[in-house]
Structures are given as C-alpha cells and as structure tokens.
N, C-alpha and C positions, 0 to 999 in steps of 0.2 A: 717352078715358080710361074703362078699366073699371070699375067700383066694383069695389075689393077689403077694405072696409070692413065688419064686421056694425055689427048694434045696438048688439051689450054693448061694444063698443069705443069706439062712437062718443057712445053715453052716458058712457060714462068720459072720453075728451077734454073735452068739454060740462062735467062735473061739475071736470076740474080745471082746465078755462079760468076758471070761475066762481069754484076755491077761488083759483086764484094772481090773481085780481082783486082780490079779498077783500084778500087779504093785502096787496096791492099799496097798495090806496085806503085802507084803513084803518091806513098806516103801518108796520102790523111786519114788511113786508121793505121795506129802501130800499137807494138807492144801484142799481149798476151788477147787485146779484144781482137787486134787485128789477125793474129793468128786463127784463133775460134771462129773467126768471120771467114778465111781463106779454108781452113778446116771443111767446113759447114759446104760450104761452093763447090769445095773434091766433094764430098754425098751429095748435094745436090745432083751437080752434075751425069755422076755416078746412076743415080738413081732414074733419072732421068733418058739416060741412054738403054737400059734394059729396062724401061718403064715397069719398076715393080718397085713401090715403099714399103718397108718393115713394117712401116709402123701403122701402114695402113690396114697389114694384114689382121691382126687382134680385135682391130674393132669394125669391120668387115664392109670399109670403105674402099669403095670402088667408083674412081673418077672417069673409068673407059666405058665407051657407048656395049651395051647390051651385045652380046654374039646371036648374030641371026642363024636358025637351026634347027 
C-alpha cells in the first residue's frame, strides 16, 4: 500500500472521527444515523493512521506532497 494520503486530510479525518464520537456518546445523534456516523469515524480514523484511502486508489487521487528522487 502506497500512502496517498497528506497531512491536511488526514487531520481532517482525525478531527471528524473525534466530532461524530462526540456527537455519538454524548447522545445528539442516536439510532441507526448515529451508528453510520460512529461507523464512518472507525474508517476514518483508520484511514487516516496508515494514511492510504481506498477509494482514493481507482481514481488516482493523491493528497500527499510529490516524493523527492
């Protein structure tokens, strides 16, 4: 797996895994949306930490700076 991930993206996942937690445990999203929301937050997260998207790979989007070489 290549990283195709930068920083400012993988701060963003990290920052909304953290808000749909939030929202999650402290009640004001419930039910089925809230789960899909805390759902979503573990990939994010996930993703985030071994900086490499799926879904980025198909369409050959690449948010990390150039390798010098």
């Amino acid at each position: 797996m290549k990283k195709n991930m930068g920083s400012a993206d993988r701060v963003v996942r990290v920052l909304l895994a953290v808000l749909f937690a939030i929202l999650y445990f402290t009640g004001t999203v419930t039910g089925t949306f809230g789960l899909v929301l805390l759902v979503l937050g573990g990939i994010f997260l996930l993703t985030s930490l071994v900086s490499f998207c799926p879904l980025y790979a198909p369409f050959g989007i690449r948010t990390c700076p150039a390798n010098k070489g």
